[in-house]
N, C-alpha and C positions, 0 to 999 in steps of 0.2 A: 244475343250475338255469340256465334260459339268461337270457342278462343282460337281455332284457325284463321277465322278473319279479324279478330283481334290483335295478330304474331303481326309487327312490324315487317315491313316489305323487306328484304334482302338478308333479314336475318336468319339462323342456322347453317349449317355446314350443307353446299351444294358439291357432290360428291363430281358430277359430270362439271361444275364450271373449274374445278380442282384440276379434275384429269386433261382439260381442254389446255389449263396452261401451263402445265408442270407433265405432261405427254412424254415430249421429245428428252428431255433432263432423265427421268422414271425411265423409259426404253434405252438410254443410255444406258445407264446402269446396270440394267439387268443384261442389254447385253453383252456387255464389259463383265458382268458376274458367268454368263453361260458362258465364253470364249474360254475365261480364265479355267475354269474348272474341262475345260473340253481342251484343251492346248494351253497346256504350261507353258509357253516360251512366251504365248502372249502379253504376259504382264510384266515380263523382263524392260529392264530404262530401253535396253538398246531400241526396242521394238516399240516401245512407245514414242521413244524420240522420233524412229521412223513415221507413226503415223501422224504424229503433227507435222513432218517435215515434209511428207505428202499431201498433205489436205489445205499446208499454208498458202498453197498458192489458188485452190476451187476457195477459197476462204476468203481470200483477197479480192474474187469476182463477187463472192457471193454477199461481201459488203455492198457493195458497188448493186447490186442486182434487188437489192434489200430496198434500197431508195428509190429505187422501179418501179418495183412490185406495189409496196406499200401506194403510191399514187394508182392501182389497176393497169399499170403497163406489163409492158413483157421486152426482153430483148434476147434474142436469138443470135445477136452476129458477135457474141463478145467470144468465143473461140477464133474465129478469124481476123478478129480488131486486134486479140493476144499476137496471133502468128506476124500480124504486119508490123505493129508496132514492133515485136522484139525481132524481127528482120533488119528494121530501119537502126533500132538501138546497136547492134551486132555490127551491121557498115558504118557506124559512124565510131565504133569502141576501135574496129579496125583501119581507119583511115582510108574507107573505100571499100570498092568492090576487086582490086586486081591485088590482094592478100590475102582473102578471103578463109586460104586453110593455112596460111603463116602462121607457125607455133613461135612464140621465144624472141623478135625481135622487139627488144624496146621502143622501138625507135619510132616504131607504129603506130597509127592511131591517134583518137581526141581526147582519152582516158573515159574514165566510168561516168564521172559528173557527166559529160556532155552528152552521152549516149544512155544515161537513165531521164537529163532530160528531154531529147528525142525520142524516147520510147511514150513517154507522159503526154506528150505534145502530141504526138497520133493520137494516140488515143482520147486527148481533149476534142480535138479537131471533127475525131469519129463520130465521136456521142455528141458536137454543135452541131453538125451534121447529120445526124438521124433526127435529133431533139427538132431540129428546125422544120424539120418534113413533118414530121407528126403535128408540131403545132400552127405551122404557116401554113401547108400545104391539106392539111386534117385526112393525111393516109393514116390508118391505122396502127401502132407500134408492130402489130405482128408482121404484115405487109412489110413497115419501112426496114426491119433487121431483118426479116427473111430475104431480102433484097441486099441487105448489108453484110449478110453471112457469107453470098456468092459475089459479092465486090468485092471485101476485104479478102478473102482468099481468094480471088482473079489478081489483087493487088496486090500479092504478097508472093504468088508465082509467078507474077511479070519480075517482081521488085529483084528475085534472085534467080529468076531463070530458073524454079523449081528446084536449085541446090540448097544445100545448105551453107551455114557461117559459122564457121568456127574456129577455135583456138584464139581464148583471150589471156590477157594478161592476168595473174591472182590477182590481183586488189578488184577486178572487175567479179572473179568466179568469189572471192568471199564472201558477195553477197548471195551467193547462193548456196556457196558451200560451209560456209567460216562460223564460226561457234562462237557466243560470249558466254564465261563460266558452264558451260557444257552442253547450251541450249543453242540449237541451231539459229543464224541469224533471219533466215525465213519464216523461222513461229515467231520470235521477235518482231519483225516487222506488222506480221500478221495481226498480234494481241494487241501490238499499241494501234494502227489501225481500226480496229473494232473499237477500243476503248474511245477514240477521238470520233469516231461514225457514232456508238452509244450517245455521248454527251451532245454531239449537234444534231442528233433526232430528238434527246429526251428533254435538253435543257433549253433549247436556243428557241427565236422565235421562227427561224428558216424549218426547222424540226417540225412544232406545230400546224406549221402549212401545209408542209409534207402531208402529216396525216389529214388536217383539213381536207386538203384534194382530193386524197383517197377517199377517202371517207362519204363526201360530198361536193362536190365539185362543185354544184351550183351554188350553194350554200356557199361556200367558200369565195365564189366569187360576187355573191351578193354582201359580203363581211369585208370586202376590199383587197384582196388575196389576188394576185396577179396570177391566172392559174395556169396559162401556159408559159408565160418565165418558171415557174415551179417545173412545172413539167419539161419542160426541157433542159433544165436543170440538172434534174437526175439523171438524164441519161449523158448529159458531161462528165459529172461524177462518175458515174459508169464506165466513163470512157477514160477518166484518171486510172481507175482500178483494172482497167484494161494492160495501160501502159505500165504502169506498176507490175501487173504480174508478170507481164512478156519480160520487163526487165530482169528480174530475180527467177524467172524460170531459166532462160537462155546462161544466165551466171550459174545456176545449179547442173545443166546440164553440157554447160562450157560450149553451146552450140544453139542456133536459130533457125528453124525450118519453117517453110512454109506449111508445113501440114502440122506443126504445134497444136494443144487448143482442140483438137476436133474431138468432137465430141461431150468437152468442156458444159454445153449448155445444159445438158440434160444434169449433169451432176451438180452444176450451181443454183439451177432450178427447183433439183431436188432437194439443196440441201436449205436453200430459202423456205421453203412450204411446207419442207417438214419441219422445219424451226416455229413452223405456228402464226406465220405473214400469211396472210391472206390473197388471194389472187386477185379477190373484190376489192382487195385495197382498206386504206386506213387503220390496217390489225397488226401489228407486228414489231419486233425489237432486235435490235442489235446478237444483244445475248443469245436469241433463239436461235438466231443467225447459224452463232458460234456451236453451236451445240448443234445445229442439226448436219453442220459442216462436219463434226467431230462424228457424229452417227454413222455418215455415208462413210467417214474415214475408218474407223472402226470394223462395220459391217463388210467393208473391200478386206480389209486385213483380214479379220478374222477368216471369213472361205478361202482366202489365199493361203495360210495356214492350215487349212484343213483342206485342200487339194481339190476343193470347187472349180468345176468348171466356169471360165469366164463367161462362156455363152449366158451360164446360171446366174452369174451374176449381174449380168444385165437383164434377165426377165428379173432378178428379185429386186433390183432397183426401182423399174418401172412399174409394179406391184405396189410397194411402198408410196410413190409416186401419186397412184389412184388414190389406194388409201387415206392417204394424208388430206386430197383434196374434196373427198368423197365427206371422211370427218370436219373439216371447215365449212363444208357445205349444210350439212346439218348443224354442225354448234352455232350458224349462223341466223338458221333458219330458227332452232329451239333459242336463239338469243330476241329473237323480231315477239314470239310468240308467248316470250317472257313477260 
């Protein structure tokens, strides 16, 4: 017997299963190494602050999108879920609709508590509502938020007549603007977020199911796995981290439109898949999350910096995009035939 077939199965250094999960992390890097040395200002604090303080909030979807994913869904309408919720959150921060550009009177308003939980609250409501259609009604996830992306923005230019809302009080805009020891309070919210999404996918038994589902559905539900409560699950989740960002976006920009969010899906998307989740579902982690959120942040900065055209940067996006699923497509296939 030659000592090839003698070498215990999985042992030596697989150089490709290496590259598969330390990809996104390695491309970081380097490209944080090409920017720097091509645009000095880009490793300046100010300029790193800014791109975590840009990314915190595709960051916040892209947790929320991760719990999706991972079960083989998709959701499409959480740009328009962001615009409605942080509409609703913005009318209720200003005590109605007839103050709507009132700067400066105290005297206005339910304060921030009530109107980050009305922004939460849509957005729960959103994703029991798309989650319920997918699983009661067995439309497909792409179907039920393609459908959800042009309600919730029909809903959100009924909700303000297509204007905007603005002018809140500071303890409301701190949450988007306000700093603890010099770190903006939006990567803050962000990191611990991640960290508490981490531990109830890696540690918990709701986590395990998650990927069960993914993974294997039937399986899953032949092991006792309730697999449409799971699945529609996530996309409530979803629909927290909907209301979550419309909140702390609209405090950042002291303002709530109804065209917020557009465009939102493709960068939460991208930054899900390129983080190394899988579209097929059951592959994927928090962390990767974080890192592929911090990539797309990154990659926008850096050509911003170097006077890229934006048009360019949306073809480089969507490149990347293929890319990334083009290689899960294969590591998945050379994993079947391992």
């Amino acid at each position: 017997m030659s000592d090839a077939r003698m070498q215990p199965a999985g042992s030596g250094f697989d150089a490709f299963t290496f590259l598969a999960r330390f990809a996104p992390l390695i491309f970081l890097l380097l490209l944080m190494l090409v920017f720097a040395i091509m645009e000095p200002r880009f490793l300046s604090s100010i300029n790193l602050f800014n791109v975590m303080r840009q990314v915190s909030i595709t960051g916040l979807l892209a947790i929320g999108m991760t719990f999706v994913i991972l079960t083989a869904g998709i959701d499409l309408s959480i740009g328009s879920l962001l615009a409605f919720a942080g509409l609703v959150a913005a009318a209720v921060a200003k005590g109605g609709m007839e103050d709507r550009f009132t700067v400066g009177d105290e005297t206005i308003g339910y304060g921030w508590q009530l109107a980050a939980l009305a922004a939460m609250v849509v957005g729960l409501l959103g994703g029991l509502l798309q989650g319920v259609a997918i699983t009661r009604l067995k439309v497909p996830a792409f179907v039920v938020t393609l459908g959800g992306m042009s309600v919730f923005r029909g809903a959100a230019l009924l909700f303000a007549s297509g204007g905007p809302i603005s002018g809140f009080q500071p303890d409301y805009t701190w949450w988007g603007q306000g700093r603890i020891w010099s770190v903006p309070v939006p990567v803050i919210i962000f990191l611990v977020a991640a960290v508490i999404a981490h531990v109830v996918l890696s540690y918990t038994r709701y986590g395990r199911r998650v990927y069960a589902v993914g993974g294997n559905p039937e399986a899953a539900r032949l092991a006792g796995v309730n697999v449409n409560a799971v699945i529609a699950s996530v996309y409530i989740i979803m629909g927290f981290f909907a209301g979550l960002g419309a909140f702390v976006l609209s405090a950042r920009l002291n303002s709530a439109e109804a065209v917020a969010g557009t465009g939102y899906e493709l960068t939460v998307i991208a930054s899900v898949v390129i983080g190394g989740t899988s579209l097929f579902g059951g592959t994927g982690s928090i962390f990767g999350t974080v890192i592929g959120t911090l990539l797309i942040g990154v990659l926008l900065n850096g050509l911003v910096l170097m006077n890229v055209n934006s048009y360019v940067q949306q073809i480089i996006i969507g490149v990347i995009i293929v890319l990334a699923v083009a290689f899960d497509t294969f590591a998945k296939s050379r994993r079947k035939r391992a």
